[in-house]
Structure formats: structure tokens, C-alpha cells
C-alpha positions in Angstrom: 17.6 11.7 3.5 17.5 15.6 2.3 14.2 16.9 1.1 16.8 18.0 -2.3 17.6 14.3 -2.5 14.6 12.9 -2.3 12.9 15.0 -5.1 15.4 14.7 -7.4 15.8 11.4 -7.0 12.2 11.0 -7.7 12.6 13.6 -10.5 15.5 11.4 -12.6 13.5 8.5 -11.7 10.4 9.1 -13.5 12.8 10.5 -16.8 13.5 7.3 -17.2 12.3 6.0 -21.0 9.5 3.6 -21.1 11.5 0.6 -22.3 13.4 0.4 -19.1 10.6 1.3 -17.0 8.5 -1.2 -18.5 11.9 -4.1 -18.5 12.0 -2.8 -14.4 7.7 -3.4 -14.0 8.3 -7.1 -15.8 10.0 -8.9 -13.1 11.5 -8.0 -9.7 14.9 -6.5 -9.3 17.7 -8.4 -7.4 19.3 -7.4 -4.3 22.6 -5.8 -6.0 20.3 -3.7 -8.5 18.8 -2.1 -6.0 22.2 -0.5 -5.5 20.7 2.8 -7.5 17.3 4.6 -7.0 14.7 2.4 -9.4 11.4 3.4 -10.4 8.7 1.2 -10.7 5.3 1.3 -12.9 2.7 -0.7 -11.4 -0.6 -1.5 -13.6 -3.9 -0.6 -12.6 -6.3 -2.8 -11.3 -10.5 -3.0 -10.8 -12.0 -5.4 -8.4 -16.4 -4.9 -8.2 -18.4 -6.2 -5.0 -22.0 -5.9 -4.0 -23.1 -2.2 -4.9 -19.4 -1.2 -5.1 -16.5 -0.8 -7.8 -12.9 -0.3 -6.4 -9.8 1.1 -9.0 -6.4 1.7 -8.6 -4.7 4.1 -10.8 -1.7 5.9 -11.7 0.2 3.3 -8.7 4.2 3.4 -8.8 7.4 2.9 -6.7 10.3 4.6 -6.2 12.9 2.6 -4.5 16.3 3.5 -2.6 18.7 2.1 -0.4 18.6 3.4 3.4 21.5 5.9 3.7 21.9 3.7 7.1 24.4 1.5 4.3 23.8 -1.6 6.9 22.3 -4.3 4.3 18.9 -4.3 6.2 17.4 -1.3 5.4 15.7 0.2 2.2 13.1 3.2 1.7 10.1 3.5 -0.8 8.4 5.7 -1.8 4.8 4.8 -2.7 2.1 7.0 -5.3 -1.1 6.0 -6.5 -5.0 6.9 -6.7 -7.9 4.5 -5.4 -11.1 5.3 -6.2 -14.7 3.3 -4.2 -18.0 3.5 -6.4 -20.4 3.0 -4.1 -23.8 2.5 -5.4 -25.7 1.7 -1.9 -24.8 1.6 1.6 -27.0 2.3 4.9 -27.2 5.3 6.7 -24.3 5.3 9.6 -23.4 7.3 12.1 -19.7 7.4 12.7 -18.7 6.6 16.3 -15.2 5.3 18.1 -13.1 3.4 15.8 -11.0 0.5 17.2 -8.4 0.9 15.0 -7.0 -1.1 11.5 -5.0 -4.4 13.6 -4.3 -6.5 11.0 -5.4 -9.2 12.6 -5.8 -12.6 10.6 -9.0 -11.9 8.2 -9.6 -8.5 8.3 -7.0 -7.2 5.4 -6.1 -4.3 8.0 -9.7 -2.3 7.6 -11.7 -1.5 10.1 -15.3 0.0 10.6 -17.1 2.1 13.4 -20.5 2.7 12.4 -20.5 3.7 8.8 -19.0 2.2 5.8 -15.5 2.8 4.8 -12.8 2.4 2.2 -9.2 1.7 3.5 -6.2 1.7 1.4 -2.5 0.8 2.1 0.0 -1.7 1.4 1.2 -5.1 3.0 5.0 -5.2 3.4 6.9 -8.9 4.0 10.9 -10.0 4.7 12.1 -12.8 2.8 8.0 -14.2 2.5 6.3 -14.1 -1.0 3.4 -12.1 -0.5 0.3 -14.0 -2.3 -2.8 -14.5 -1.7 -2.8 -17.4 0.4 -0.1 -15.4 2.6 -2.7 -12.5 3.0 -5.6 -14.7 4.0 -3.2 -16.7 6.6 -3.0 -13.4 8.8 -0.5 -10.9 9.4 2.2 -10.3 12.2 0.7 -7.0 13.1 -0.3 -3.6 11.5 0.8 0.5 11.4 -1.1 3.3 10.4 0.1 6.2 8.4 -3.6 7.0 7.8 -3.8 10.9 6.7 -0.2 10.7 5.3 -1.5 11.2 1.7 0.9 14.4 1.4 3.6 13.0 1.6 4.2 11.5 5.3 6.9 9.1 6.1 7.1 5.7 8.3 9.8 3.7 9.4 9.0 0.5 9.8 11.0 -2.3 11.5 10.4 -6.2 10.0 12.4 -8.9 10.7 12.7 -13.2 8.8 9.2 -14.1 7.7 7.5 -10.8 8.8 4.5 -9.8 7.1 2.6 -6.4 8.0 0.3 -3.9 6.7 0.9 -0.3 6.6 -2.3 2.1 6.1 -2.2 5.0 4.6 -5.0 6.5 4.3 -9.0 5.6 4.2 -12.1 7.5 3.9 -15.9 7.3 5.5 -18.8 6.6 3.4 -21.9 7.6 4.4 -23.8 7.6 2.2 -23.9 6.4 -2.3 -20.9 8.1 -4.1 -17.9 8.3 -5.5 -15.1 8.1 -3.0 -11.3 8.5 -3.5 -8.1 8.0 -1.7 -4.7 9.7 -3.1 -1.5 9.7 -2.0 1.6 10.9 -3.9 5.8 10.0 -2.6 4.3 8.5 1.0 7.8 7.1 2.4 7.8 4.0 3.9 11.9 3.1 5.4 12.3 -0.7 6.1 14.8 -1.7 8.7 15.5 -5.4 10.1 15.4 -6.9 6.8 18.9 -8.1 5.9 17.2 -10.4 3.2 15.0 -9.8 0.2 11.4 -7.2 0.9 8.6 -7.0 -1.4 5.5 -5.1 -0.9 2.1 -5.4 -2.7 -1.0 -2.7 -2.3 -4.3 -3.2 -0.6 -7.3 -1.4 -0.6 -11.0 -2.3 1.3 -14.1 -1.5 1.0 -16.4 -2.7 4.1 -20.1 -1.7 3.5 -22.1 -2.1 6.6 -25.9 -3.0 7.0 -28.0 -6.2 7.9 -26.5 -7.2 3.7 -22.2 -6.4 5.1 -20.0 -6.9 2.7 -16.0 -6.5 1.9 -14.6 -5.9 -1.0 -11.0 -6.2 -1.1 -8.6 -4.8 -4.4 -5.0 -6.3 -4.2 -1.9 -4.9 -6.7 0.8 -6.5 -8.1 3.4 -7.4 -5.6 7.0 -5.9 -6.7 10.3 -6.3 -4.7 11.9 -3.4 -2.6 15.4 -4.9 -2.8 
């Protein structure tokens, strides 16, 4: 897809008027609307934890079918803002990280000496991505950490598929105010010749002999 494309697809998208952005953020969109590129508002959300607050603002989708034209294949692209008010964490030192997995339980974050926030989002095929699906484990997990500017992902998921994708996630090392932000991040979708949905995630681990996670979870919405 053409840089031109792209951004004015994401331009007319966001022109739309409120009452039809709002009808699109009420309900998910079936398989033959997704046809056209369809914006989606997403509502903010506020989870607090032991000496932490975590927000997400200013979240939204912008979703196209893969110029592919197979049936199995969709791109979206993802905006939003999370911000980690950290009140107290111990002192770390930040050493070799083993990496986000997604292995059952850890909702994809991952720590290596110092607290950390994580953000990203959990994509499915044809699996309703709710809470009990998140704490059963995942299939497996990519990283597009650093891609906050805009990076892009293709992403292969086949029947009953569940991963997480993270995009980006910062260190804390000390009390703060910490913040993630990411604007048009593409994510293409390929394998998935039934229905997608995708649902944000963001993690705050703070480390210490009183550990805790604190984990924010958005509002799934359906990628076609």
C-alpha cells in the first residue's frame, strides 16, 4: 500500500462525522462492511495497581482490506497514548532482557532488572478475545517495540490463533510519570480467512521484594 494511500485514507477516515463514528465504535462491523476503509473510536480506559495508575487515551483504528484481495488478509492501523503513574518502585539496574513471549500468564511483558511498562495489542482469528481467553495463554508473541512512529508488521494467524503484538514499552527506574505513544503503527493480518478482532494491552510490572503487575485491557473491536 502507497505511502499517498495510506494517509489519505487515514485522512477521509477521521472526517467522518461523529454520528457514524460513534454507530461504527457501538458494535463490530461485519465481514462485507469491511469492504471500505472504517475508522474506529475506541474509549479510554484507567486501571490503578499498588503505587501505579495506568490510562489509555486518544486510542483508535483504522481498518482496510489487504490489497492481497485473497479473503484472509486485512491491515490496521493502530493510534493511541498510555500513560504509567508510578508512585514507588525500587532502584534497578537494567540488564539482558529475555524478551516479551507471550507465554500463558505473563500478558506478553517482560522485565530485566528494573520495572517496566509494556504496551501493545493481542490479535485472534475467529476466537473472541475476553478475558478468560487472555488468562488461558497465547499461541505465541511479536515485537514491534520502538515502532511508535509509524512502523509496520505483518503478521501471519491462522483458526483459533491468538497472539500479542508489542509495540512499544518503556523502563522505569525510578517514581514518575511514564508514557508510551504511538500514532498509524500498521499491523497486516494474513491467514485469517474468517472473522479478526483485536483488543489493546498495556503492563505495568513493578519489581522489588512487594512485585506487582498491573495490567490495562481496551475494548476489543473487529478488524473484519
Amino acid at each position: 500500500m502507497s505511502m499517498n494511500r495510506s494517509n489519505g485514507a487515514r485522512r477521509t477516515a477521521r472526517a467522518l462525522g461523529i454520528g457514524a463514528a460513534a454507530a461504527v465504535a457501538m458494535g463490530l462491523f461485519s465481514t462485507g462492511a469491511a469492504n471500505a476503509d472504517t475508522f474506529v473510536p475506541l474509549p479510554d480506559g484507567e486501571r490503578l495497581g499498588p503505587d501505579v495508575k495506568v490510562t489509555r487515551t486518544h486510542e483508535s483504528a483504522l481498518i482496510s482490506p489487504s490489497l492481497s484481495a485473497n479473503g484472509a488478509g486485512r491491515t490496521v492501523w493502530v493510534s493511541g497514548t498510555v500513560m504509567a503513574d508510578v508512585a514507588a518502585t525500587p532502584e534497578g539496574k537494567a540488564g539482558p532482557t529475555n524478551g516479551a513471549a507471550g507465554a500463558p500468564g505473563t500478558n506478553n511483558s517482560s522485565t530485566h532488572g528494573v520495572s517496566r511498562l509494556s504496551s501493545g495489542y493481542i490479535v485472534g482469528c475467529q476466537v473472541s478475545i475476553s478475558d478468560s481467553a487472555i488468562s488461558a495463554g497465547v499461541s505465541g508473541g511479536v515485537s514491534l517495540s520502538g515502532a511508535s512512529a509509524g512502523g509496520s508488521l505483518g503478521l501471519k494467524l491462522g483458526p483459533g490463533q491468538v497472539k500479542f503484538v508489542e509495540i512499544d514499552g518503556k523502563d522505569i527506574k525510578k517514581a514518575g510519570t511514564y508514557s508510551v505513544e504511538y500514532q498509524d503503527v500498521e499491523m497486516e493480518i494474513q491467514g485469517c480467512a474468517g472473522y479478526a478482532q483485536a483488543r489493546a494491552y498495556s503492563v505495568v510490572e513493578i519489581i522489588g521484594d512487594n512485585y506487582s503487575k498491573t495490567s490495562l485491557y481496551g475494548m476489543p473491536f473487529s478488524i473484519g
